[in-house]
N, C-alpha and C positions, 0 to 999 in steps of 0.2 A: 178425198183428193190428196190429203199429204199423204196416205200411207203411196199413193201410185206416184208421187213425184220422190219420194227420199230415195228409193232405189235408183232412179234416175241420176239424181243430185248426187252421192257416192259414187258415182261410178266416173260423173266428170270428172271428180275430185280424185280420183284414184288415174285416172287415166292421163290428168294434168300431172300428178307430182312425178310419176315413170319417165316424161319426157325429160332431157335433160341435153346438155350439149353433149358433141359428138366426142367422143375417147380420143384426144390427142395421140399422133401417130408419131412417132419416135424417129427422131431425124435420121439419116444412113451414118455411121459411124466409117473415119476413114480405115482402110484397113492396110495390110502390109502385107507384103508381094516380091519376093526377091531381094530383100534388103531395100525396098521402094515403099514411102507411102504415099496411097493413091487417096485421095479425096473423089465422093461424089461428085457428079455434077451438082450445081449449084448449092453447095456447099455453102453455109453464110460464113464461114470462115474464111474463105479463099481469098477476098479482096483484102484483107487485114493482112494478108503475108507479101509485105512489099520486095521486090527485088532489085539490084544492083548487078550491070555487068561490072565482070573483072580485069580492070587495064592495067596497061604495064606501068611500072611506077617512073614518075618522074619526080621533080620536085615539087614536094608538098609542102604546105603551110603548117608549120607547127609552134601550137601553144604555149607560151612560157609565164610564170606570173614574175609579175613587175611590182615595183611600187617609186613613185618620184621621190627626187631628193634634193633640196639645192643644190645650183651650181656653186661648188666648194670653190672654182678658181673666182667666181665673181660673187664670192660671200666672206663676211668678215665679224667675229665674236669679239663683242667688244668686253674685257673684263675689268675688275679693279685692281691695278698694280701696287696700290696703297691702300694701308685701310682711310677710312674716314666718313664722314655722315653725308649722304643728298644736300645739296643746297638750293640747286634745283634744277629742273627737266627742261631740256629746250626742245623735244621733238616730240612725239607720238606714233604708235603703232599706226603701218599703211601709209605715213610721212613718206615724201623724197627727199633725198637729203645727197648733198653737193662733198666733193672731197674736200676736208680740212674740216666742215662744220662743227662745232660742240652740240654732243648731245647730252653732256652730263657734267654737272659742276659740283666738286667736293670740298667739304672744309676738312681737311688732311694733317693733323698735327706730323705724323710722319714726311708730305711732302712741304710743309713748313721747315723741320729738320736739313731738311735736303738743303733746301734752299739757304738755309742758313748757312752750313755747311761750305756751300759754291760761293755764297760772299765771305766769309772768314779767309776760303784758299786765296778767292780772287787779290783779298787786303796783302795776304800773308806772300803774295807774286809780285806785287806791287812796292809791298817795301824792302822786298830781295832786289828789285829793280834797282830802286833808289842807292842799296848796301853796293850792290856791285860798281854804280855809277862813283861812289864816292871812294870804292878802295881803287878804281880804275887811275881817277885823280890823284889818288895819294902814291900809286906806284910810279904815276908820272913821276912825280914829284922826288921819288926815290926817300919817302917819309916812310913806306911798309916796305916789308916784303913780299915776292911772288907767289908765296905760301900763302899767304890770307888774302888774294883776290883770285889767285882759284879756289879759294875753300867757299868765296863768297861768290863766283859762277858758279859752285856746281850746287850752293841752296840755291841759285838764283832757279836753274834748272830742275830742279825738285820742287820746287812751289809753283813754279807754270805746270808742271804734268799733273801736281797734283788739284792746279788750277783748272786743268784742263779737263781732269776727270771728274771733278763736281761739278761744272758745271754740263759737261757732256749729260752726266746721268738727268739731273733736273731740266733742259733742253728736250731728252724725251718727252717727259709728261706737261713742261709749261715754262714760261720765262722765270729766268733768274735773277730778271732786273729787281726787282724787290721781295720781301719773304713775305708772304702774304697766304699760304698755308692751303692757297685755290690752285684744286687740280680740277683741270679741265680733259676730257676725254672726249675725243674728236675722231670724226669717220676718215678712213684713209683712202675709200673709195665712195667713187656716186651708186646709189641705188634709194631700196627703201624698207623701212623700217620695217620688218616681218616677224619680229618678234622683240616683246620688253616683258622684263623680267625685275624692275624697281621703281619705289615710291617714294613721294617727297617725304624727308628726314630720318629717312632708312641709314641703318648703320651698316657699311659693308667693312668686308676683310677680303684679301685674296685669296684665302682658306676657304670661302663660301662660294665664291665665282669663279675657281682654278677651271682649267681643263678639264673637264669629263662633269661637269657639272653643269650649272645653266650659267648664261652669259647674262649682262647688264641689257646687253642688243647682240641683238643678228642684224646686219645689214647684208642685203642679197640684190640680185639684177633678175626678178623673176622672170624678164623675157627668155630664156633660158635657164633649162631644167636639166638634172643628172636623168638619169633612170635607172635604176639598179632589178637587172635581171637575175632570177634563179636559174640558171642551165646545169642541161643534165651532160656530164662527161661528151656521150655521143654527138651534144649540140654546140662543140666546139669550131667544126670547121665551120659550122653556118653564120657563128657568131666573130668572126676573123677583126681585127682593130679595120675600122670603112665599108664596114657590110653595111647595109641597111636593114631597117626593119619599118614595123608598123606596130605602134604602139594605141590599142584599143581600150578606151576609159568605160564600164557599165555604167557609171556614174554621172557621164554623161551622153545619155540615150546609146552607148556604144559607138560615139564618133571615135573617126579614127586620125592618127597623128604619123605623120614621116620622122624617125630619126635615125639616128645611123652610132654604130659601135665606135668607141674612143679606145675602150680598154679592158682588159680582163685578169683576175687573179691567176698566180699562179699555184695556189695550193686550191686542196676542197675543204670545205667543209665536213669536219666529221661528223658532226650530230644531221647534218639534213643531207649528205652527201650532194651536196651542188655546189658551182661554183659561179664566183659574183662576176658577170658581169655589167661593163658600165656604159651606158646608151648616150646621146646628146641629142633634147629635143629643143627645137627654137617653139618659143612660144609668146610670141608678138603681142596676143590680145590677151594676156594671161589668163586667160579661162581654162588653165592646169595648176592645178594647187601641189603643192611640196605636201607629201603622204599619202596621195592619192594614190589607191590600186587601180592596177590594170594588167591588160595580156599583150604582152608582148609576141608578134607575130613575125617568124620569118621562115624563109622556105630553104628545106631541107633537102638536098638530094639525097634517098636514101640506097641508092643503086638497083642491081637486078632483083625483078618480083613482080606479083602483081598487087596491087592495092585494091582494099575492100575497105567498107565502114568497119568501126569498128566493134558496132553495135550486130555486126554481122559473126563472130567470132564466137563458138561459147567454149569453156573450160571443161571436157569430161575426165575425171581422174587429173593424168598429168598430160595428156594428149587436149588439141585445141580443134576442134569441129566446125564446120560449116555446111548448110542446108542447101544443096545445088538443086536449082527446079530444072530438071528434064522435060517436062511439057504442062500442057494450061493444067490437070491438076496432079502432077507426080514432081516427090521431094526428094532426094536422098541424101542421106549424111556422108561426109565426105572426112576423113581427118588431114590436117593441114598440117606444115610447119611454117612457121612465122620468123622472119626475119629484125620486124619491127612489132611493136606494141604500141599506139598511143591511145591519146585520148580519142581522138575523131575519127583515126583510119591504121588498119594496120597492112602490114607486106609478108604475104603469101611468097613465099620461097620455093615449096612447093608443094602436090596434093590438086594444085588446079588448072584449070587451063584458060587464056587468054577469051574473053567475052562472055564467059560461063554466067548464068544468073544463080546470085546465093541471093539468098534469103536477109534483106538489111532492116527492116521489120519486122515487131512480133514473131522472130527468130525462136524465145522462149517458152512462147505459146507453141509453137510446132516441134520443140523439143517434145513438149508433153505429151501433146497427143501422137508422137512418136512410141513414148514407154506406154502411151495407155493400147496403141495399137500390139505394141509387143506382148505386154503380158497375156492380150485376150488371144496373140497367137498363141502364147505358151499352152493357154487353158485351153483353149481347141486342140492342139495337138495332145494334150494329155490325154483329154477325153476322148480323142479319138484311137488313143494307144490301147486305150480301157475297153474303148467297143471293142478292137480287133482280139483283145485277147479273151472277152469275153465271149467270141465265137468260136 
């Protein structure tokens, strides 16, 4: 009985392993036709080549990067005009604080100096007073002569100005009722404290806190912001002093902000070639922070053309192409000249015509299978030069 069933048993087994699935069939390859490439029908490629009709341009929205900055008319750096040590702090970061307030008390041998100083002139006005009172009597009197009470008006006048100028200077920084060596440094305007930069018994100098360095405080009015845009040459008429714009933060979820242009440089920049301009946003709930980037948006007329994405354009050589769809599956490459370049859309000048569909999707993909259509013409036609001369 096995020898009459192994012949059997082998041959299922042989007849099982033979089967197998069916030889996958090779999809139709698009091919090229008159400077046309045609795709098969159903094609799984053809839904991935999105299209764009081409309209004429009007004013479009263009991209600028931004970033905030205090408002410098309602911000104020406070520094140290004397040297001397912290004595102590009267505000903190995030504080409001009122005009006149102290936020900072020093013990000053230099403005003790001062002080000293404005009371020595004040004594030294004082008994010029007295000197001129009593040669005034004695000329009455015809005891001196005219010569030594004007010699003592014009000290009398020379110790008041020099009265005047000590204590003018010491009035700056704090009363000159007594010398008492306490500099006080006070907000000149209301806002709030956005930034501190000193600690109880810190030794300052105004060598450490000048200009271009960091301050003791920033006091600022965050409800309003600068904005400082990068513009390129050509986005000057758009950005004119009372245009507006729309100022867009990523940072937060991409909400969007109204401000409007104050003012712009007059030189460029040579390393970035752009030029600053300067935006005014109100910003009430202050939920826009000073450094925060964002894109500044505004609309550009860019005159005669037609507009296309920009993702729609490609680069061959020094020449700039476009994929115009002629019907549901034929492409042809078109070469364009561009008026404009941006980031999101550019202007056709010319090479097209009003409503045309280019290709603003996987453009790139349908370059390829473009050169891969070409060369398989090239290879057909070679071999086909080879058959004929082989007859």
């Amino acid at each position: 009985m096995k020898n009459i069933y192994l012949p059997l048993l082998l041959s299922v087994i042989l007849v099982g392993c033979s089967e197998g699935p069916p030889p996958k069939v090779a999809e139709p390859q698009p091919i090229l036709q008159n400077e046309e490439l045609r795709f098969p029908a159903g094609n799984p490629q053809l839904p991935l080549l999105v299209t764009t009709a081409a309209k004429p341009a009007e004013a479009i929205p263009i991209d600028l990067p931004a970033h905030l900055v205090w408002n410098e008319d309602r911000t104020q750096r406070i520094y140290a005009p004397l040297a001397g040590r912290v004595a102590s702090i009267h505000t903190d970061l995030g504080r409001p604080v009122r005009k006149g307030d102290t936020l900072l008390s020093l013990h000053s041998p230099e403005f003790g100096s001062a002080q000293a100083d404005a009371a020595k002139a004040m004594a030294d006005f004082r008994f010029s007073e007295k000197n001129l009172l009593r040669q005034k009597e004695l000329l009455d009197a015809g005891i001196v002569a005219r010569k030594d009470f004007e010699q003592a008006e014009a000290d009398t006048l020379r110790a008041k100005a020099e009265a005047d100028r000590a204590i003018g200077r010491v009035n700056v920084y704090g009363s000159h009722s007594m010398v008492n060596q306490r500099l006080a440094l006070t907000s000149d305007l209301a806002g709030i404290v956005v930034e501190k930069n000193v600690n109880p018994g810190q030794e300052v100098r105004p060598e450490q806190f000048g200009p271009g360095a960091l301050a003791l405080f920033v006091i600022s009015d965050p409800s309003s912001l600068w904005v400082q845009i990068d513009a390129q040459e050509a986005d000057l008429n758009a950005l004119k002093p009372g245009a507006s714009f729309e100022l867009i933060v990523a940072a937060l979820d991409g909400k969007k902000f109204k401000g409007r242009v104050v003012a712009s440089a007059d030189m460029i920049d040579p390393n970035t070639r752009t030029i600053k301009v300067r935006g005014l946003i109100e910003n009430p709930d202050r939920v826009l922070k000073a450094e925060m980037l964002g894109t500044a948006r505004v609309n550009r007329n860019l005159g005669q053309g037609l507009v296309v994405p920009a993702s729609a354009v490609l680069l061959r050589g020094t020449q700039h192409l476009v994929f115009v769809k002629k019907g549901a599956d034929i492409f042809v490459p078109r070469i364009v000249k561009l008026s404009y370049i941006g980031s999101q859309v550019s202007i056709v000048s010319s090479g097209l015509e009003v409503n045309e569909e280019v290709v603003s999707e996987n453009s790139l993909l349908l370059a390829r299978e473009f050169r891969i259509a070409e060369d398989a013409a090239k290879i057909t036609a070679a071999q086909n030069a080879k058959s004929a001369d082989s007859k």
